[in-house]
C-alpha positions in Angstrom: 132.2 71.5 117.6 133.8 72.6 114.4 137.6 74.9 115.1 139.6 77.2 113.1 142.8 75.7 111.3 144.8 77.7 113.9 143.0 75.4 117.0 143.1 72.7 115.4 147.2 72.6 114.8 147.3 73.4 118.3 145.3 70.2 118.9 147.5 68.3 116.6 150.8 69.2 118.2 149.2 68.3 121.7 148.0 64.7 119.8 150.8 63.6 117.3 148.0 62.7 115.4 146.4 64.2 112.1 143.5 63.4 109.8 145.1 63.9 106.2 141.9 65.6 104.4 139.7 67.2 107.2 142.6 68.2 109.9 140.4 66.5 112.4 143.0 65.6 115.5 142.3 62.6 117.9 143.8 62.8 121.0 142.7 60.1 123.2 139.7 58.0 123.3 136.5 60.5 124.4 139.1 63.8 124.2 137.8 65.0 120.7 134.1 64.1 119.2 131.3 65.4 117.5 127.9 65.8 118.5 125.2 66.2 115.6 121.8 67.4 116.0 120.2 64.1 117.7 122.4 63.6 119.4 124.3 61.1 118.0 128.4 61.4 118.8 131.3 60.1 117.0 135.2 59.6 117.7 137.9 60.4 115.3 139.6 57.5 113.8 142.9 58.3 112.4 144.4 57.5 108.8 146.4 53.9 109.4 147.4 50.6 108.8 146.7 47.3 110.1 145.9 43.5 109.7 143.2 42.7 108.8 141.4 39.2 109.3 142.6 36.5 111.3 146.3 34.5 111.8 145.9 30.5 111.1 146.6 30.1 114.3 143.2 31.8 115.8 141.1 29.8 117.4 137.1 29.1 115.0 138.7 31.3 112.8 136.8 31.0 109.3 139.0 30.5 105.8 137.3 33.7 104.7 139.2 35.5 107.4 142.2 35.9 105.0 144.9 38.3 107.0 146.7 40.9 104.7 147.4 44.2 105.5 144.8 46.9 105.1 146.2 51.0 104.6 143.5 53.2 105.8 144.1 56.0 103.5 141.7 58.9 105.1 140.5 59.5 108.4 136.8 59.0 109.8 134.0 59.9 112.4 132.7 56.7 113.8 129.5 56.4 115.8 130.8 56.0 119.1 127.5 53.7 120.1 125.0 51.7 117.5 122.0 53.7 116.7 119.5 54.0 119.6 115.6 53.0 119.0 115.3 56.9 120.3 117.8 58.0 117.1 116.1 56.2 114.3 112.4 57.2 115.3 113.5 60.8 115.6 114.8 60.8 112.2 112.6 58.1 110.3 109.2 58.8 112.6 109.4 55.1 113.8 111.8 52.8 115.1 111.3 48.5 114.3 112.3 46.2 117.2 111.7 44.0 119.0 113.4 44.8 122.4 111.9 48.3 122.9 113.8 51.4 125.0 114.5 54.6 123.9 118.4 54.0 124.5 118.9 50.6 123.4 120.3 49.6 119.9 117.4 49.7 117.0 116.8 46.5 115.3 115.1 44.8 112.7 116.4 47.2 110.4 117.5 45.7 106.9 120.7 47.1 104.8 118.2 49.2 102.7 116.5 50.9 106.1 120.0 51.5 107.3 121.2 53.5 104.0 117.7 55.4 104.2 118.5 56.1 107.9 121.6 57.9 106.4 120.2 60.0 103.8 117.8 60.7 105.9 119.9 62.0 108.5 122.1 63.4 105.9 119.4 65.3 104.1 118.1 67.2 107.7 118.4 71.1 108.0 120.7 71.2 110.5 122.9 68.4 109.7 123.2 70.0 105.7 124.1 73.7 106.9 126.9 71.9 109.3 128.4 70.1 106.1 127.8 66.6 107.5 126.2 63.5 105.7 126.0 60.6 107.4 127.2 56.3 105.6 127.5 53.0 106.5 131.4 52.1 106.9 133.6 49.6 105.1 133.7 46.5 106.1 137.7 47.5 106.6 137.1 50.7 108.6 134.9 48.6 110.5 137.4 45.8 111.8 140.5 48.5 112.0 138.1 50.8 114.4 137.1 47.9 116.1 140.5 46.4 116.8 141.8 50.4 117.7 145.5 49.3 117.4 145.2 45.7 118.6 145.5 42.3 117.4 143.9 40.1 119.8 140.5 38.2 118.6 138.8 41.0 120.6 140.1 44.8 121.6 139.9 43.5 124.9 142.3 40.7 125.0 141.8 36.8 124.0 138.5 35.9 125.8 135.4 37.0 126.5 132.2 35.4 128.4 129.3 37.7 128.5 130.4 40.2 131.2 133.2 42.2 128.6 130.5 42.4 125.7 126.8 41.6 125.5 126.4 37.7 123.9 125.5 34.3 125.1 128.4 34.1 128.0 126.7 30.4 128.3 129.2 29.9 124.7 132.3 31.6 126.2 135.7 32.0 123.9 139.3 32.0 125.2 137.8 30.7 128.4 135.8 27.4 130.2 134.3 30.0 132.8 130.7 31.0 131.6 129.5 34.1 132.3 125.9 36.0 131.9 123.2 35.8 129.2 120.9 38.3 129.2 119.2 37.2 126.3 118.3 40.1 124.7 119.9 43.2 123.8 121.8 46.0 126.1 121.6 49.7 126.3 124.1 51.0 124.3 127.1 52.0 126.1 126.5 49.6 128.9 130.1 47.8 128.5 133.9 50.1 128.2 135.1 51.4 125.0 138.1 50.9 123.3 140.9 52.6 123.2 139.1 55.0 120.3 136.3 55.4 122.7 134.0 52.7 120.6 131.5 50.8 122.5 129.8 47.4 121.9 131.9 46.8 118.6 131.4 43.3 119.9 128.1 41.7 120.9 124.9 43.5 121.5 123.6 43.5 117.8 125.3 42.3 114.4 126.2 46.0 112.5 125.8 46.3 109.0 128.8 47.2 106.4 128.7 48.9 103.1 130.3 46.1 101.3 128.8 43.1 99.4 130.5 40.0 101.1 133.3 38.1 99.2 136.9 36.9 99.8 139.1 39.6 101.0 142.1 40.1 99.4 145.3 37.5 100.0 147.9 41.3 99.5 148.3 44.5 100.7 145.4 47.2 99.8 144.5 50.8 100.4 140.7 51.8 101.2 139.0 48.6 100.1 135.5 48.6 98.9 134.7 44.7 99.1 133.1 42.9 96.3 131.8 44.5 93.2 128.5 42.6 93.4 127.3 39.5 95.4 123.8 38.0 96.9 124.9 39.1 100.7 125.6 41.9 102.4 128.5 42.3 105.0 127.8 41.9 108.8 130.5 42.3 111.8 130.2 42.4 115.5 128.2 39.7 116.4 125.0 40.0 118.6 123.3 38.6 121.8 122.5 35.9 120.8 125.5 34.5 119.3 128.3 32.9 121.4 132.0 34.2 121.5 133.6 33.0 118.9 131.1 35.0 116.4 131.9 38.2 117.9 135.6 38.1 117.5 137.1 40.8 115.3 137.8 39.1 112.3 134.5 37.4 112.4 132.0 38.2 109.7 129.4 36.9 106.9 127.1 37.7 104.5 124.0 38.4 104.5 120.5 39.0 103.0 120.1 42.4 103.0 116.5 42.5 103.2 116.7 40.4 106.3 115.2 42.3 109.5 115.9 40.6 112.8 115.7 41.1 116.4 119.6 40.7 116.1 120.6 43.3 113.0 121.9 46.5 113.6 124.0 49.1 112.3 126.4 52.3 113.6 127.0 55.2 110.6 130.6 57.0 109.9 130.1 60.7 110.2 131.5 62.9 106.8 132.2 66.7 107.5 132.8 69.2 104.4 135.9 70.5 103.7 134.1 73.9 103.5 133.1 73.5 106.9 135.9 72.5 108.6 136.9 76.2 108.0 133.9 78.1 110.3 134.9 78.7 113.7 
């Protein structure tokens, strides 16, 4: 739902919190979201700072998880669930995977499917007269609206075993107790959110980023784009198939974009128009 300026400084005082360009407010995880025109909703993620990678310390943590600090400059929309199988078909006409169910996470998709899945999206009737387009996030706005203010390996705490995310709890992190495998992937939603009302940031499939993977930076940055060029594209989250320790936070890779696998997925960052921001 799109509010006046008026409502929405009402909101703000009530939150303490303000998105600098859009005057989007977020209150509380699940308190404010939007709802586009298949459905799809998002969560506000405000403007911030945080740090980004992993501390030597960290346990399987990868050199190329340099920690620096990462300023979030502008505030987003973030798909509150990975793309449903029932999502993609309604705005592509088909949806690739393997695992089939209307409500569980589409795979098989390459990079290049996901980016046509947003202008396509983007480009729908409804979805241009509301203002919104639709993109794949950062690599940085992924990890800081995964982590939603923490700075454990997971926004859960230090461990994790299959009944806290979808993975191989056979591989466990953080912990010698074992937990499920359900070999395959989950309906979205099935495990909690995070404090910013995300769900299955870890696990369930690997989501792609809009970066090209290379070394993060070793200092301080604002809004970084990733790589200029490179031969893989970024990946975060880890999947079901993969053990804990790949679905930490910080953990990520590059990959072939063209790649379609039964364990490749993606979630989109919502963009609204100034213009529209305005209607009531």
């Amino acid at each position: 739902m799109v509010t006046s300026y008026h409502t929405r400084g009402l909101m703000a005082v009530m939150a303490g919190l303000l998105f600098t360009t859009a005057g989007l407010c977020q209150k509380k995880a699940g308190a404010v979201r939007q709802k586009n025109s298949v459905g799809m909703e998002f969560a506000p993620v405000a403007p911030g700072s945080f740090q980004m990678g992993s501390p030597a310390g960290e346990k399987d943590r990868l050199e190329t998880e340099t920690p620096h600090t990462v300023r979030i400059g502008k505030g987003f929309w973030m798909g509150i669930h990975e793309v449903t199988q029932k999502q993609y078909a309604q705005v592509t006409g088909g949806a690739p995977a393997h695992f089939k169910g209307d409500n569980l996470p589409v795979e098989k998709v390459s990079f290049d499917d996901a980016l046509d899945f947003c202008r396509k999206l983007s480009a729908l009737p409804q979805e241009r007269a509301a203002g919104r387009s639709y993109r794949l996030p950062t690599e940085a706005e992924w990890e800081y609206a995964c982590r939603a203010g923490t700075n454990t390996p997971f926004h859960f705490g230090e461990s994790v075993n299959g009944m806290q995310a979808n993975h191989d709890g056979t591989k466990p992190y953080g912990t010698s107790q074992s937990g499920p495998n359900l070999g395959k992937t989950a309906p979205v939603g099935s495990y909690p959110a995070n404090a910013w009302g995300l769900h299955d940031m870890h696990g369930n499939v690997w989501e792609w980023c809009a970066d090209w993977y290379g070394p993060l930076a070793a200092d301080a940055v604002t809004d970084p784009k990733g790589a200029d060029k490179g031969a893989g594209r970024v990946l975060r989250g880890g999947s079901w198939a993969n053990a804990g320790k790949n679905c930490r936070a910080a953990d990520r890779y590059g990959y072939d974009p063209s790649s379609r696998t039964n364990y490749l997925g993606f979630r989109v960052v919502l963009e609204i128009s100034q213009s529209e921001t305005r209607v009531k």
